[in-house]
VEXDREN-2710 file (C-alpha; in Angstrom, 1 decimal):
% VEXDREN-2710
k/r/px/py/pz
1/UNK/-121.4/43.3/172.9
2/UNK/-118.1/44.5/174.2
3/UNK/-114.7/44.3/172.5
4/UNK/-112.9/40.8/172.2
5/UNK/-109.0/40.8/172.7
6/UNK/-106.4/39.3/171.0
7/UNK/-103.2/38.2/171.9
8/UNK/-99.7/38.4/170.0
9/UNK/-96.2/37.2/171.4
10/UNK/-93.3/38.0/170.0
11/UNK/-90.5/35.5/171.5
12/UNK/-87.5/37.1/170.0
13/UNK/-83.8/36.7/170.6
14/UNK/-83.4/39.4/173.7
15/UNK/-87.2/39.0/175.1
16/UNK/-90.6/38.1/174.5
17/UNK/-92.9/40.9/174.4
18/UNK/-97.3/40.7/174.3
19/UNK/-99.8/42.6/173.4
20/UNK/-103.3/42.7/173.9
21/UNK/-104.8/44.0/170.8
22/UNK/-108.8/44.8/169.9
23/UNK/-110.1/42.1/167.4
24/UNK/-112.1/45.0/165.7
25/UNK/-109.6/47.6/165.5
26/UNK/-106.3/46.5/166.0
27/UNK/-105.7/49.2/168.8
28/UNK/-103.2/47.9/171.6
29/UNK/-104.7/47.6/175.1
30/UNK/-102.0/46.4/177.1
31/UNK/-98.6/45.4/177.1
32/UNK/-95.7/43.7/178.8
33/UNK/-92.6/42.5/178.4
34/UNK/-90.0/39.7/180.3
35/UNK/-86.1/39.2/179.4
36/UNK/-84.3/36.6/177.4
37/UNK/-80.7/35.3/179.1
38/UNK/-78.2/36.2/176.8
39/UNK/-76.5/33.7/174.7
40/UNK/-76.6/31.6/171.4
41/UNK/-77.8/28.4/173.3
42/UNK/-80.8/28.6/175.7
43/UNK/-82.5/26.4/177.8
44/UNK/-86.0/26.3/176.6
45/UNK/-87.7/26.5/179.7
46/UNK/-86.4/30.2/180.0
47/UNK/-88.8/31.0/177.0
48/UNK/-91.3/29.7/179.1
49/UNK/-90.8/31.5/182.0
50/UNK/-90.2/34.7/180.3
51/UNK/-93.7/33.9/178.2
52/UNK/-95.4/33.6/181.3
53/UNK/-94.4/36.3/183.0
54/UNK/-95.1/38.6/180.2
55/UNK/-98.9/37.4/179.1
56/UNK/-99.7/36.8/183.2
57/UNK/-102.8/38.6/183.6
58/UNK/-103.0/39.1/179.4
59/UNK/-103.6/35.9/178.4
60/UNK/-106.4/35.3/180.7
61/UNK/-108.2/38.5/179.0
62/UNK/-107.6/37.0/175.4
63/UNK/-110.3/35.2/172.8
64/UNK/-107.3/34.1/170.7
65/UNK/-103.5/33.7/171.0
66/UNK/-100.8/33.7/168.5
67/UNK/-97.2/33.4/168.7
68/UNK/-94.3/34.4/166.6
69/UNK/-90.5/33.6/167.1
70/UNK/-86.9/33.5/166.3
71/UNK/-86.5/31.9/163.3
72/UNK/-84.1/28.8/162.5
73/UNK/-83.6/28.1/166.3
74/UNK/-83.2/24.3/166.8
75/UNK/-85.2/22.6/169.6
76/UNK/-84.4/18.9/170.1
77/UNK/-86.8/16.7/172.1
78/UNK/-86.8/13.1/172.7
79/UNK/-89.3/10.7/173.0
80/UNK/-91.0/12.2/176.0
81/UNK/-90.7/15.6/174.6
82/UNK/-88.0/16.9/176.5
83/UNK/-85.2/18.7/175.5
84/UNK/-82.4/16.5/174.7
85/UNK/-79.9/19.7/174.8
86/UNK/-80.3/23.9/175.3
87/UNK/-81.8/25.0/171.6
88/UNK/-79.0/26.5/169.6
89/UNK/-80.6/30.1/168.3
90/UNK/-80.2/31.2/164.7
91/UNK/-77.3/33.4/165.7
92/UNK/-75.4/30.6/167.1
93/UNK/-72.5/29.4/164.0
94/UNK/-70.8/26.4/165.3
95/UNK/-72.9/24.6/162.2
96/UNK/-71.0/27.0/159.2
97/UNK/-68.8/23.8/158.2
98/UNK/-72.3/21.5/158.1
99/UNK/-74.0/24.1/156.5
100/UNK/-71.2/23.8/153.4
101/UNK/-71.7/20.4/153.7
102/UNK/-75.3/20.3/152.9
103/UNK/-75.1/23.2/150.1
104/UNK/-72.4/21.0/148.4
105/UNK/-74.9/17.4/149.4
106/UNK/-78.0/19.4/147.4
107/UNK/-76.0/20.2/144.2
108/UNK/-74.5/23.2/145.3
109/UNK/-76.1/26.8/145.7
110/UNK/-78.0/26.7/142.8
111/UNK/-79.5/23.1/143.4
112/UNK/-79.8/23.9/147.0
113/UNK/-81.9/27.1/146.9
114/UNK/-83.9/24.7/144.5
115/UNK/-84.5/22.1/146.9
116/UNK/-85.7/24.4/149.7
117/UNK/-85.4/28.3/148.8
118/UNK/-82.4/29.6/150.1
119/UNK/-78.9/28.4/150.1
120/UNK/-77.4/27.0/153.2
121/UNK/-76.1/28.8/156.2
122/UNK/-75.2/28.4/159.4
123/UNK/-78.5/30.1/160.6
124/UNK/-80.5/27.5/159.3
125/UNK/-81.9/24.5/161.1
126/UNK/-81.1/21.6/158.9
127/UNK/-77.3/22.6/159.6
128/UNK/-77.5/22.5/162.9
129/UNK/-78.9/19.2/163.1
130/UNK/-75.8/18.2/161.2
131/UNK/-73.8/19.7/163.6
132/UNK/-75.6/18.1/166.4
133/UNK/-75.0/14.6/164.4
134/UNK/-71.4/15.1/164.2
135/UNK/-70.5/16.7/167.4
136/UNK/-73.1/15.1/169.5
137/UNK/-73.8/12.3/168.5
138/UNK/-75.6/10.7/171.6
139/UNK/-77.8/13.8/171.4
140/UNK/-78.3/13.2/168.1
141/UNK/-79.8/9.8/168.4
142/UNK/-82.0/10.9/171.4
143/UNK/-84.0/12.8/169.2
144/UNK/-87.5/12.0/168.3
145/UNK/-88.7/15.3/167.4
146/UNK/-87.5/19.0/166.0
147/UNK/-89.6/22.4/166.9
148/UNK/-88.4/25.6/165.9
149/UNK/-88.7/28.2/168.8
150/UNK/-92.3/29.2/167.6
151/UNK/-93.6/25.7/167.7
152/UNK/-92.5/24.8/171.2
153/UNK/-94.3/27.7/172.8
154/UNK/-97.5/27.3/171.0
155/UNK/-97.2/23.2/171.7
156/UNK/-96.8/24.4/175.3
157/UNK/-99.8/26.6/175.2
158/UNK/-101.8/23.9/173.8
159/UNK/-101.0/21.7/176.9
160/UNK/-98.3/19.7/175.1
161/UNK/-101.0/17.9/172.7
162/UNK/-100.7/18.2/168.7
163/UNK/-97.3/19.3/167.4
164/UNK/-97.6/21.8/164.8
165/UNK/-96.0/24.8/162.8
166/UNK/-96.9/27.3/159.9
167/UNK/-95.3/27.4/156.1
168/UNK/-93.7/31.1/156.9
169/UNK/-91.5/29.6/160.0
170/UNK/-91.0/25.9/158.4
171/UNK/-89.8/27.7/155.0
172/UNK/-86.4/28.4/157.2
173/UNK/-85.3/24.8/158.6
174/UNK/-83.6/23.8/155.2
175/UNK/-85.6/20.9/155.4
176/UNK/-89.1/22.4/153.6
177/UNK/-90.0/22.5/150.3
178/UNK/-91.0/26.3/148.7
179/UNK/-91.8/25.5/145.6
180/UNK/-94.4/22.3/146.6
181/UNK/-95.0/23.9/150.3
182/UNK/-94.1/21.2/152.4
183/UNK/-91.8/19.8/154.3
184/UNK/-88.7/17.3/153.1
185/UNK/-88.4/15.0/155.9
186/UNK/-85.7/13.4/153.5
187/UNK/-83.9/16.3/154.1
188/UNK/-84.3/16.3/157.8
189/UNK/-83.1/13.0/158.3
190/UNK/-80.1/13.1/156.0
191/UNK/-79.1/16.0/158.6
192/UNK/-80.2/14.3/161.6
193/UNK/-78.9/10.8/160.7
194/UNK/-81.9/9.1/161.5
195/UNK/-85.8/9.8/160.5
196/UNK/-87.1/12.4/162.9
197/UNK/-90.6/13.4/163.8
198/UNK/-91.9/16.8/162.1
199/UNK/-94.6/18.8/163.4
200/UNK/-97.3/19.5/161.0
201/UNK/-98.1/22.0/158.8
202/UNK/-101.2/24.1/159.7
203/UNK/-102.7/26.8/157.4
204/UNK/-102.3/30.5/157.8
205/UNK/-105.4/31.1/159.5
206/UNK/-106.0/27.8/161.6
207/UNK/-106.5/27.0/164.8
208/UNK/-104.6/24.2/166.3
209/UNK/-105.4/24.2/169.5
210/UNK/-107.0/25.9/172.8
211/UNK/-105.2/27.4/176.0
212/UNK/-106.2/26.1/179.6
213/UNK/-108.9/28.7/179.3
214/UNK/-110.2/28.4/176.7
215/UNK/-108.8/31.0/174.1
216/UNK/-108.3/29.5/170.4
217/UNK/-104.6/29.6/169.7
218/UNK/-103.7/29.8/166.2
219/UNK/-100.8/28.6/164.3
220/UNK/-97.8/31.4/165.0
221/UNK/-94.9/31.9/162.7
222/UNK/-91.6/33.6/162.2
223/UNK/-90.9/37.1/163.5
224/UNK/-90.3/38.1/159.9
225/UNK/-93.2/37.2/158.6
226/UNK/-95.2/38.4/162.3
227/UNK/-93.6/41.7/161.2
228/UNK/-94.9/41.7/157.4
229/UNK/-98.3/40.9/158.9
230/UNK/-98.1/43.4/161.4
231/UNK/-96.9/46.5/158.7
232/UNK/-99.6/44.9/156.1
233/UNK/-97.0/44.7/153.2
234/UNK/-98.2/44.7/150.0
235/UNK/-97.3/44.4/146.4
236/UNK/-94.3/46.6/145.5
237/UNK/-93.6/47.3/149.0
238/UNK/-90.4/46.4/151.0
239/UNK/-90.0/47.0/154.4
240/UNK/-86.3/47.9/155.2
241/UNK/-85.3/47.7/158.8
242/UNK/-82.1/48.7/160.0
243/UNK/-81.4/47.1/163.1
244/UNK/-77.9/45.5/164.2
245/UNK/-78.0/44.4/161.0
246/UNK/-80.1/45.6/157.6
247/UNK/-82.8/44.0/156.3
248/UNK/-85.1/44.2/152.9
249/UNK/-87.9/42.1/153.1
250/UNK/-91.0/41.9/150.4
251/UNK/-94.1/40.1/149.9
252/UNK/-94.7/38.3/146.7
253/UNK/-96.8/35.9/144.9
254/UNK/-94.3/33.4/143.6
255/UNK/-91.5/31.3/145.4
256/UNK/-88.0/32.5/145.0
257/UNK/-85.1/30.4/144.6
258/UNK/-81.6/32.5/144.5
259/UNK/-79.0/30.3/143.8
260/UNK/-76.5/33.5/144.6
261/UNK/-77.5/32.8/148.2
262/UNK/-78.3/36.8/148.3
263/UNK/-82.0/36.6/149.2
264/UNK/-83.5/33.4/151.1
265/UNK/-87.0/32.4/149.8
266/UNK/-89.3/32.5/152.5
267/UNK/-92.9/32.0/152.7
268/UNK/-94.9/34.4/154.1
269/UNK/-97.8/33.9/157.0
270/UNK/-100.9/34.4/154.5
271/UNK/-99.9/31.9/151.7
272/UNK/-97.4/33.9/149.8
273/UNK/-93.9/34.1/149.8
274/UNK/-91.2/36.5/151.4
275/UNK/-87.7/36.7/150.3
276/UNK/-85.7/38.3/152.1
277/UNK/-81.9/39.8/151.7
278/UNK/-79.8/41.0/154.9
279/UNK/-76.7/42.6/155.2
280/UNK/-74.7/42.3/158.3
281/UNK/-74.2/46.2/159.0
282/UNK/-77.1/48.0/160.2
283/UNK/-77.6/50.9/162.6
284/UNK/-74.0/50.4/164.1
285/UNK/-72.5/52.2/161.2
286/UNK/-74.5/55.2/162.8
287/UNK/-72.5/55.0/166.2
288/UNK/-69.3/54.3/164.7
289/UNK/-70.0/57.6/162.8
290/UNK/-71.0/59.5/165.9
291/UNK/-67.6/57.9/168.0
292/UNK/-65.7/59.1/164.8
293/UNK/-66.9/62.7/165.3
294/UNK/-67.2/62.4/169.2
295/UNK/-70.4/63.5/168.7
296/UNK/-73.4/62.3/170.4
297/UNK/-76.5/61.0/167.5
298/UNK/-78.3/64.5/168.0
299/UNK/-75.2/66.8/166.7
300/UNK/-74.4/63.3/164.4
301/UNK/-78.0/64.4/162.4
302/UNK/-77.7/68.1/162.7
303/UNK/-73.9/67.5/161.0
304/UNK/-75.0/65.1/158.2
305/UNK/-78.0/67.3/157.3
306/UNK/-75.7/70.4/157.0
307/UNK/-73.7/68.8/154.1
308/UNK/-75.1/68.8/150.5
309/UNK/-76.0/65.5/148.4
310/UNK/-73.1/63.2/147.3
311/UNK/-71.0/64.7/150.5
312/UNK/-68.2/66.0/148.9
313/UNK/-67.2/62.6/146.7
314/UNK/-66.7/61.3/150.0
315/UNK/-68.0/57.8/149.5
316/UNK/-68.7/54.9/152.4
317/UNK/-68.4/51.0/152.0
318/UNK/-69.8/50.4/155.5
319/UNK/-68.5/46.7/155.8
320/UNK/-67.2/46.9/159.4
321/UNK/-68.0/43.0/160.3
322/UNK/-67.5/41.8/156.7
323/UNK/-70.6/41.8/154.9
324/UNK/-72.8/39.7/153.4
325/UNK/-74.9/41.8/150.3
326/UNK/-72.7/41.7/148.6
327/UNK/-70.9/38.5/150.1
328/UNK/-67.6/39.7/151.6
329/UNK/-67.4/37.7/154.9
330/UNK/-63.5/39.1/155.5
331/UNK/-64.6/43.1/154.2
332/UNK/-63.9/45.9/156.3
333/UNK/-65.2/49.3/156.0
334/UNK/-63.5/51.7/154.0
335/UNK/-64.0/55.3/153.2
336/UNK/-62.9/56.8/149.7
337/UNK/-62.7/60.3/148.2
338/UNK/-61.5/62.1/151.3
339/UNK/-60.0/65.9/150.5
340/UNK/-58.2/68.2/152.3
341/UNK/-61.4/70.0/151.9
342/UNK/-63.1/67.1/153.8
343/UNK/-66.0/68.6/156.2
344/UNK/-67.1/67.3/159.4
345/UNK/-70.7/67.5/157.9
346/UNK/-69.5/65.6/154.9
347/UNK/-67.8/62.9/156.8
348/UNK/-71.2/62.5/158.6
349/UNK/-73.6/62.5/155.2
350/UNK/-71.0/60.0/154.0
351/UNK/-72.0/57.8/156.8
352/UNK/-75.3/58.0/156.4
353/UNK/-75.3/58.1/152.3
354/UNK/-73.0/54.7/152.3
355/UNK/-75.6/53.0/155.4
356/UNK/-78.4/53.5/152.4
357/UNK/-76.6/52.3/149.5
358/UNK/-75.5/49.2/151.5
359/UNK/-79.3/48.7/152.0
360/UNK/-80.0/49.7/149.0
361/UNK/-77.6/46.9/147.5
362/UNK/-80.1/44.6/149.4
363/UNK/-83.2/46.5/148.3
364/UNK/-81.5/45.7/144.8
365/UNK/-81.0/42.0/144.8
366/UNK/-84.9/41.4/145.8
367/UNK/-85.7/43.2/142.8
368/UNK/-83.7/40.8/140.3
369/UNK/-84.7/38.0/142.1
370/UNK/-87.7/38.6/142.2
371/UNK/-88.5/40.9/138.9
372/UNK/-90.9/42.9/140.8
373/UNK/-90.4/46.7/141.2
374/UNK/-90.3/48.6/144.6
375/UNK/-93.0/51.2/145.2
376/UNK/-92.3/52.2/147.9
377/UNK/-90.2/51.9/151.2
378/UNK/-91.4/51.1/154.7
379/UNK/-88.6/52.0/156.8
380/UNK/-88.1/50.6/160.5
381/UNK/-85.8/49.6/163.0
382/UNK/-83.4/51.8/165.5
383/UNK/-81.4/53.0/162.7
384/UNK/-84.9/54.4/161.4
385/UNK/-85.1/56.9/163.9
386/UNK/-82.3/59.1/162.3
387/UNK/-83.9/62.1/160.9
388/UNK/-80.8/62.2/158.8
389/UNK/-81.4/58.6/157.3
390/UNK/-85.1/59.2/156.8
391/UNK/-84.7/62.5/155.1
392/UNK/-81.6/60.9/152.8
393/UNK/-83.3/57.7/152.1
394/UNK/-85.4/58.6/149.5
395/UNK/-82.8/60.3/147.4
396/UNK/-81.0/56.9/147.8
397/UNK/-84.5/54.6/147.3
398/UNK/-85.6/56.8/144.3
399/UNK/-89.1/56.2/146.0
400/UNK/-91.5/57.4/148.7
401/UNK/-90.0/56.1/152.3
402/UNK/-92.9/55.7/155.0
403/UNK/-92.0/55.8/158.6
404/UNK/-94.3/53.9/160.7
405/UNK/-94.7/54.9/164.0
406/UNK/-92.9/52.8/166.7
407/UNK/-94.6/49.6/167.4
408/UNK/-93.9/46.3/168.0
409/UNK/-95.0/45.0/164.7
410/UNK/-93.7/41.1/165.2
411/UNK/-95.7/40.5/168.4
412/UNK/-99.3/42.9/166.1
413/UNK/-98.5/40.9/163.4
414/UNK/-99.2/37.7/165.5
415/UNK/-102.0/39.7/167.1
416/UNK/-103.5/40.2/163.8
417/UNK/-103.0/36.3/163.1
418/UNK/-104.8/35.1/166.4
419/UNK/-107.9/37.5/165.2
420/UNK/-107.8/36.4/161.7
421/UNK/-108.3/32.4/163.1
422/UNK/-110.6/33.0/165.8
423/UNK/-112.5/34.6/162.6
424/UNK/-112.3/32.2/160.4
425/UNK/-112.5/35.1/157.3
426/UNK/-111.4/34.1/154.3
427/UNK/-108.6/37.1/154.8
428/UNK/-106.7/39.2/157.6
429/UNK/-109.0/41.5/159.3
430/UNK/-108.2/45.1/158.5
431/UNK/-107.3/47.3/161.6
432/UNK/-106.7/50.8/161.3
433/UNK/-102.5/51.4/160.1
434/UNK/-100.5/52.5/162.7
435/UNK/-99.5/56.3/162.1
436/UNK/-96.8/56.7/159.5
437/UNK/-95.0/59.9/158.0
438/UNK/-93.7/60.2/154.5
439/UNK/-90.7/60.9/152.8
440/UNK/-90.0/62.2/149.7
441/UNK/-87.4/63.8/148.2
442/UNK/-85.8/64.4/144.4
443/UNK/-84.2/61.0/143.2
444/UNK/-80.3/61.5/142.9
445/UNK/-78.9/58.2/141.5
446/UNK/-75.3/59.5/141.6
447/UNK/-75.4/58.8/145.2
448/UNK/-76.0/55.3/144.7
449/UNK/-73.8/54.9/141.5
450/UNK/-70.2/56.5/142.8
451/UNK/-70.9/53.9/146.4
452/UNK/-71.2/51.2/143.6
453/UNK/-67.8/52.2/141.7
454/UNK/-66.1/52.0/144.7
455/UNK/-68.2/48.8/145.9
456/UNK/-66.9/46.9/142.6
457/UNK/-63.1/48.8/142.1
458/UNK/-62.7/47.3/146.1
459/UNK/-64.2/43.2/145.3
460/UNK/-61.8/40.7/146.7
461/UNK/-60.0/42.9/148.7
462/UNK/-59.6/41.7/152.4
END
């Protein structure tokens, strides 16, 4: 018998990507990949188009289907399932203002991350059904139904039939339960104005539906939790990606509920749970360091690496959009302990030593809310091909930090789901990890603990 593929699509913000995986091993096939238009607000039907251009002669070659999107994104249908208005994307803000609203409507922070896991932000879906409610209302009362991006592509696959979504994606409308695993369509409605039509909540590994030719499609999820599936996280793990922005994810067997709004509770795409805590400055703080020096990233690495450990006392807060762990939306950057003495390689290290700490402040607030140690560090993202940040990271993490290999983990994740329904095993399958190298270096917490002097002297500055 030959090898049966699987398919995993990763619809993210810029494009959607697929990958035609082996069922048995896990090892990629084929690829492709079609554009996103730019923009906060898209019409839907671009998805589509871009999802069809980049499975066309994939899908065909697939046994099972999965797919995993933007999270939060609000689609709006009406009665005949059409889009009442261009989804507004997770990234989109105009619902801020709501999104206070509904924190202060829930009890506050505290009383909101206990309603539905995280505390209220603009990102969020219930907050921008608000929005819609309040600034469009005839949209608003047009709507019969709410997918998030995930959900619409897989209903589309389908051939339009059941409505459906997973616990990992639903856990980020602000309208789903953590703690009970399922969905408040109280909640929904008191942000819609009006009860609304929820699609329903499939299990992990089911499969809710079949394509036009016949391949099982299974249930999809978030890219976050597509990416913890992809990278197999386990206990005491936490995969750090440092992207446009920084992000510390874990897998975990209880729900979280932060009432500091630091780390959103998630729920993960195998029946646990996945908090989460982001900071808003990722692997840009590597460019601004490299336009600082007028250097290009190579010489940027050779410079930090030439410096010793602590860089001279020079010390980085790297809050050059404001910053969200810890939560100082007007911050700006600010570098402290500069000398006379001051070397070009130390201004670099500092870069790099104060990018970590940031992360490692996120790295830190999983840990107390979740009580569970970190093991060990998974490191991805652009900013994770920096042979300065992976050799300095461990002296920062005070653990091992693995490098996988560069993959596209959300859209193998969502491979690895479509193989695990069309299975019907009682877990995953295990495929083969994608390379990874490890580093380790001597723990040197004085890194970490003059960034946080600095990092608490500086709170409620502007």
């Amino acid at each position: 018998m030959g090898s049966q593929y699987v398919l995993g699509i990763d619809s993210s913000t810029q494009s959607c990507k697929a990958v035609l995986v082996d069922a048995g091993t896990g090892e990629v096939v084929d690829q492709r990949r079609m554009p996103h238009p730019e923009g906060t607000q898209i019409d839907p039907a671009r998805w589509l188009e871009a999802m069809d251009g980049a499975t066309d002669g994939l899908l065909e070659r697939a046994a099972a289907v999965s797919v995993a999107g933007q999270q939060h994104g609000m689609v709006a249908l009406d009665a005949d399932g059409e889009p009442v208005r261009d989804a507004m994307l997770w990234n989109d803000t105009s619902s801020a203002p709501q999104a206070k609203d509904l924190v202060a409507e829930l009890g506050g922070p505290a009383g909101c991350a206990d309603a539905v896991g995280s505390v209220m932000v603009a990102s969020l879906t219930a907050s921008k059904l608000r929005w819609m409610r309040e600034v469009e209302p005839d949209n608003a009362g047009r709507t019969a139904s709410v997918l998030l991006p995930h959900d619409y592509l897989t209903w589309q696959l389908g051939g339009r039939q059941e409505m459906t979504t997973d616990h990992g994606d639903a856990s980020g409308t602000g309208y789903y339960s953590t703690s009970k695993r399922e969905f408040r369509p109280d909640l929904a409605a008191s942000a819609l104005g009006h009860e609304v039509i929820l699609p329903r909540l499939a299990g992990p590994r089911e499969v809710v539906g079949n394509t036009r030719g016949g391949a099982k499609i299974a249930a999809g999820t978030g890219d976050n939790m597509a990416a913890a599936l992809g990278l197999d996280l386990g206990p005491g793990d936490v995969c750090v990606s440092i992207g446009t922005s920084g992000v510390a994810s874990a897998v975990v067997e209880h729900s979280v509920h932060d009432g500091s709004g630091l780390v959103t509770g998630f729920v993960d795409a195998t029946g646990r749970y996945m908090p989460l805590a982001c900071t808003l400055n990722g692997a840009p703080v590597l460019d601004f360091g490299a336009r600082m020096l007028g250097v290009d990233h190579k010489e940027f690495t050779r410079l930090a690496l030439g410096a010793q450990t602590g860089s001279g006392g020079a010390v980085l807060l790297p809050y050059l959009g404001g910053e969200r762990t810890p939560n100082r939306p007007n911050a700006s950057g600010l570098m402290h302990g500069l000398r006379a003495t001051t070397s070009r390689e130390q201004f670099a290290r500092a870069i790099v030593e104060g990018l970590l700490c940031s992360m490692k402040d996120a790295v830190a607030a999983l840990e107390n809310a979740t009580g569970v140690s970190t093991g060990r560090i998974l490191l991805i993202g652009g900013g994770a091909q920096s042979e300065a940040v992976r050799r300095i990271a461990p002296e920062v993490f005070g653990v091992a930090v693995d490098v996988p290999a560069t993959a596209e983990y959300v859209a193998l994740g969502a491979a690895r789901q479509a193989a695990w329904a069309m299975s019907g095993a009682a877990v995953p399958p295990s495929w083969e990890p994608v390379g990874s190298k490890r580093y380790e270096a001597a723990h040197r917490p004085d890194i970490y603990e003059r960034y946080a002097v600095v990092r608490d002297a500086t709170e409620g500055w502007e």
